[in-house]
C-alpha positions, 0 to 999 in steps of 0.5 A: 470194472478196474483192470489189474494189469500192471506189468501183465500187458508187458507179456505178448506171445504164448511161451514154449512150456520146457519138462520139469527137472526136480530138484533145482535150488534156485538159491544155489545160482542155477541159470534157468531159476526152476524146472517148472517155468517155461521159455519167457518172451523178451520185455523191458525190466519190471520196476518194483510196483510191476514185478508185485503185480505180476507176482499177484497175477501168477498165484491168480492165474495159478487157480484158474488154471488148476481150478479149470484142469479139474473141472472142480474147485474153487477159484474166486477166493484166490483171485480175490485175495491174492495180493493179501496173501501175497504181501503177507508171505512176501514182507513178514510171515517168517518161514524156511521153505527149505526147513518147513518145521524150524520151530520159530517160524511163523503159522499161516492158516488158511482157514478157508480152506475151499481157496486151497489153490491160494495155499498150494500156489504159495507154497510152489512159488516160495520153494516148497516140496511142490512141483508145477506137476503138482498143481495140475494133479489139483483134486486128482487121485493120489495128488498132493494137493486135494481139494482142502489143505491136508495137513501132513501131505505137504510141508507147510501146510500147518493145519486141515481146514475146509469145514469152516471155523475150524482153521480159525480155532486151531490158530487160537489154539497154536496161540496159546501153545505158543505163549505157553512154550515162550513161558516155558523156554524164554529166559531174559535177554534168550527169547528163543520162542516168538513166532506170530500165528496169521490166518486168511479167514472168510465169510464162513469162518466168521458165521459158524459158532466155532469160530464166535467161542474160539474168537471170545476166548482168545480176546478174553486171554489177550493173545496178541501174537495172533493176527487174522486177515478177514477176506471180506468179499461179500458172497457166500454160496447162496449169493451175498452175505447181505442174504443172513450176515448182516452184523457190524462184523468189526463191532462184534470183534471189538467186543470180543476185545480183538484189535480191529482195523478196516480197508475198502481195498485189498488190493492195495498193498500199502494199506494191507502192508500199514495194517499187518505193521499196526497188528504187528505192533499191538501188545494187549489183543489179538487183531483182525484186518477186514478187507474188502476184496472181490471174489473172482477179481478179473472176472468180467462176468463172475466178479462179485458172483456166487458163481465165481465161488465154487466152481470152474470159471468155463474155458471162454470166461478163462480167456475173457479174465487172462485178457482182462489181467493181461495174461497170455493165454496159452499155455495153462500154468505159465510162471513167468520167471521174474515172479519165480524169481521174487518169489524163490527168494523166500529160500535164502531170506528163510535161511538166513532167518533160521541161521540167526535163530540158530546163532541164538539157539547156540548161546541159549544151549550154553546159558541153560542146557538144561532146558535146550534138551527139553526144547530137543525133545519135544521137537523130537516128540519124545516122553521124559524117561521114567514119567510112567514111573509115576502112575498109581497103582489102585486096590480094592480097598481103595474103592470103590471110586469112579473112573473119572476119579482115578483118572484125576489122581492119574493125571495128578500123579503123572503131570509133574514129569509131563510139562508139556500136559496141559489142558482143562474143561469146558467149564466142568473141571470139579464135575470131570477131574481134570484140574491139576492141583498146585497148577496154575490157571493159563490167563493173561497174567500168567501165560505158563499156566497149566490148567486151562478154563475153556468156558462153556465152549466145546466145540471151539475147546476141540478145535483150539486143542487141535492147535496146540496139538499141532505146536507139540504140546500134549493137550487134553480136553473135558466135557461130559461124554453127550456134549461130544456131539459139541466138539465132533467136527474137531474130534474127527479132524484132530483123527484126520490130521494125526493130531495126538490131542486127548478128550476126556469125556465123563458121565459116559452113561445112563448111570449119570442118573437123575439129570435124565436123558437129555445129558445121558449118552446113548449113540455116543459110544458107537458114534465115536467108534465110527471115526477112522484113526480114533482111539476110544477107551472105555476103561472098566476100574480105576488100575484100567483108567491109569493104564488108559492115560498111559496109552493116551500118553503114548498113543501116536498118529492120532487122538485119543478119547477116554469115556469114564464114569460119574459113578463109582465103580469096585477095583477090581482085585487084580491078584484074582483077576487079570491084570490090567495092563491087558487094556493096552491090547483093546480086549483081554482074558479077565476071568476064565473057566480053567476047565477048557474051552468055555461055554460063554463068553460075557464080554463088556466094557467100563462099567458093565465088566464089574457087572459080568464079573458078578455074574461070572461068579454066578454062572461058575456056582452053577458049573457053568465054564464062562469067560468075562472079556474086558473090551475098553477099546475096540480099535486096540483091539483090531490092531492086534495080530489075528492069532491073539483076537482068536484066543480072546474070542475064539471062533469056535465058542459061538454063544456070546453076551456083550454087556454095554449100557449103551446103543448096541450097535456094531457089536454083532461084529463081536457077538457073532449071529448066535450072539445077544447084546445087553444094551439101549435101544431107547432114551435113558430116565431122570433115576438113581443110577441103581435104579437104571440098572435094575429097570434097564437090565444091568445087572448080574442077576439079567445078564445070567438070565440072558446067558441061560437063554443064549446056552438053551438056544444053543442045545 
């Protein structure tokens, strides 16, 4: 086995380790270069080939020893990509460590997440907001660096990765947001917006179907400014890839139509170099660099291994590869000052970077004002006053229509005034509304457009809306409400990270009809309830749904969902019925008794309120004092303050009927033990949709039936 030693053999006898003091600026002239290094032994000087082999073993010896303290982790890919990673941040990512979010700085994604401990390594070493502290809390309660990179956690940080193929798809979609804004802002002779997005990917990424549509896309849409280093190692979990990924990767890629170059040897450093300038310099297509490296390089006995992958190396294999990369042994963390030192420079190289971007930014504010204040505003995550101003207002006389319809006619109506609005379908646009009508189509022809063709792809449309969520842009996505299940590990991590994207989903029900129960939803709606952080809205008419749009406009800290009707469904009279502006808070009061505390509450959401107020009206002939509760958005809801949620569903009215064309389950926490669920608790049928109802129970004439029952069983 080859031996990296480089400089290493240079280091003798273990160095005293001194405390931490925070907040040392090494750019600012301080003597001891961080408070996170220890005393150094005296050697000779480094030359240039020595200090980046020392730099390389230090993020190497990092994992280790992070990945040893936790007893848990994954230390082989850091080992393994080391000096990629390093080339890469040390002679072309552009970023400021002291500005983590200056808008014109590259993206590094590091998609394979399980390597964190390569991230967290880079981002100490270059002088981000973590401390050598940090790195030994690695996978501890409460730390910064958890066992996956978390976005929002730590600065420059730029994506959540760790469920395979997903980092790779945000980066396609931080590709287009970029191309997008570059259109948008970018006027000749002010290329104010033109940073690259890079990404470390693995074995994994490549072999989840995520990362194949995401890949297909972005070769179709050309987008050059993305560049992805392939760590090409060899070993998955299980063992070698050889075991079930034996395909011409680099084939497979150039036929996606990416730029596709190969090294034998990532630990070259000229090579990587050479191919990152090539990437660099390719204007048509996106590129790839496939490197085959060794996970666990060092490692006498775990090189090329699986066991190398996911677990600690164990104190004596420790020793044995410290030996092995001429590093000392004691004690754990050490960070010889030389490497600090090259590495901290990234601080004033960043802010000298960002000064001449700002020199830019000034002139191009006095060349277009205009647009400089746009730019200022959606780094600030603002709204332009007064889009809400735009958003239609239905009545009855205009139904009746389908919730995806109104939604259409709200985006349209809104969409002028929202530039940064942007998205599309995975191939369903005429079936989910979402075109934007005198929009243009996003293609490599013309990279301002605003309407987004994602083909037949949603999982990777989730996971590229992510992405552009994450560049500031508003993005929505459309599917049916059953292929959700496509795009869930997207939907669950665009709610993990905060990401404000919008999934549109239509045919939200059994009501679909005749295209039977393969493409009718049952589970999804509670399915989708369960994701911590989701907003999922329901909405009941077509004045509900513009309201929806509103919230999603709006909503913060998270994504939304809107689940909306093929069928078309009446507007509801809001001059006899409560405004629709009550969907903001979850659930609201849309018809009562005025004769006191009601008798029964029917509560529903989308398309079944229509049903509850037919049978509303129905109870009320009878003398019946009932209460119709629209309930488009449980989380809405539960966010309100108690004594609302009271007077929507007081505790003391205990006979309760929900109406939901969907599996009931989670609606006993509505309807109480005394309660009842009108709902599907089997596969729907290939019907008319007015057949459904009738066979399934959906309509005024059951829920009155039921209602009885409840009330009777209540006497």
């Amino acid at each position: 086995m080859s031996s990296e030693t480089g400089a290493c053999h240079l280091l003798h006898d273990a160095p005293r380790e001194h405390g931490e003091r925070p907040g040392v600026d090494l750019d600012e002239g301080d003597s001891s270069l961080d408070a996170n290094t220890v005393a150094q032994p005296q050697r000779t000087a480094l030359n240039a080939a020595e200090l980046d082999q020392l730099c390389i073993n230090t993020l190497r010896c990092l994992a280790i020893d992070a990945v040893e303290k936790a007893k848990s982790g994954h230390p082989g890919l850091p080992m393994g990509a080391a000096p990629m990673a390093y080339v890469l941040w040390k002679r072309f990512l552009r970023y400021s460590p002291r500005h983590p979010r200056w808008p014109n700085r590259d993206r590094f994604i590091l998609s394979a997440g399980h390597g964190c401990m390569l991230l967290y390594g880079l981002l100490y070493l270059t002088g981000y907001d973590l401390t050598l502290d940090d790195l030994r809390q690695f996978r501890q309660w409460g730390s910064k660096t958890p066992g996956h990179p978390e976005h929002r956690l730590v600065e420059g940080i730029e994506t959540t990765t760790g469920p395979l193929g997903q980092g790779f798809g945000n980066g396609v979609g931080m590709a287009i947001a970029e191309r997008y804004l570059a259109t948008y802002f970018n006027r000749p002779g002010h290329a104010i917006l033109d940073y690259k997005i890079y990404a470390l990917v693995s074995d994994g990424d490549l072999m989840e179907g995520v990362a194949s549509e995401a890949a297909s896309l972005a070769g179709h849409l050309r987008l050059s400014n993305l560049i992805y280093i392939y760590d090409d190692n060899h070993i998955s979990i299980e063992g070698s890839t050889n075991l079930a990924f034996t395909e011409d990767r680099a084939k497979r890629f150039e036929a996606y139509g990416w730029f596709v170059q190969k090294l034998p040897d990532g630990n070259d450093l000229e090579a990587v170099d050479r191919a990152i300038r090539a990437a660099q310099a390719e204007a048509e297509r996106p590129s790839i660099i496939m490197c085959r490296t060794h996970i666990g390089y060092g490692s006498p006995h775990k090189q090329d291994t699986a066991e190398a992958h996911g677990a600690a190396l164990g104190p004596e294999e420790v020793k044995l590869t410290k030996h092995n990369l001429g590093w000392p042994l004691e004690p754990p963390f050490y960070v010889p000052e030389e490497a600090l030192a090259n590495f901290r420079q990234a601080i004033d190289i960043g802010k000298q970077q960002e000064a001449a971007w700002q020199e830019r930014l000034t002139a191009y504010r006095k060349a277009f004002p205009g647009l400089a204040e746009e730019l200022d505003r959606l780094q600030r995550g603002e709204l332009p006053s007064g889009w809400e101003s735009k958003l239609p207002i239905f009545k009855p006389s205009d139904g009746p229509l389908a919730t995806r319809q109104a939604s259409g006619k709200t985006l349209n109506a809104i969409a002028p005034s929202l530039p940064f609005l942007i998205g599309g379908a995975a191939d369903l646009a005429p079936s989910t509304d979402t075109l934007i009508k005198g929009a243009q189509d996003f293609s490599p022809e013309n990279y301002g457009g605003r309407n987004f063709h994602f083909g037949v792809r949603e999982h990777g449309m989730g996971s590229i809306l992510n992405g552009m969520a994450l560049s500031g842009l508003i993005p929505y996505g459309a599917t049916f409400m059953i292929f959700s299940d496509y795009c869930r590990p997207a939907v669950r991590l665009a709610a993990l990270m905060e990401a404000h994207s919008i999934f549109v989903f239509t045919h939200d029900s059994i009501f679909l009809g005749e295209d039977g129960p393969t493409h009718q939803p049952i589970e999804h709606l509670p399915a989708l309830r369960a994701i911590p952080n989701l907003s999922l809205i329901r909405p009941a008419d077509a004045n509900e749904t513009a309201v929806a749009w509103r919230v999603a406009i709006e909503h913060q800290g998270g994504p939304v969902a809107l689940a909306l009707t093929r069928q078309k469904l009446p507007v509801i009279d809001r001059e006899k019925y409560a405004a629709a502006e009550g969907l903001r808070r979850g659930a609201y009061i849309l018809a009562d008794s005025k004769d006191g505390i009601p008798e029964i509450i029917l509560i529903a959401s989308g398309s079944e309120v229509s049903v509850a107020l037919g049978a509303y009206d129905k109870l009320r002939g009878e003398g019946v004092k009932a209460r119709v509760v629209s309930m488009p958005s449980w989380d809405l809801f539960e966010k309100q303050p108690q004594p609302y949620r009271e007077e929507v569903l007081p505790r003391a009215v205990t006979a309760r009927l929900a109406i939901e064309a969907a599996s009931p389950f989670g609606w006993e926490r509505y309807v109480g033990p005394k309660g009842a669920v009108i709902g599907m608790t089997r596969f729907g049928a290939s019907a008319p949709y007015q057949v459904l109802a009738e066979k399934f129970g959906f309509t005024p004439e059951n829920v009155v039936h039921r209602a009885r029952e409840i009330m009777n069983s209540e006497a």
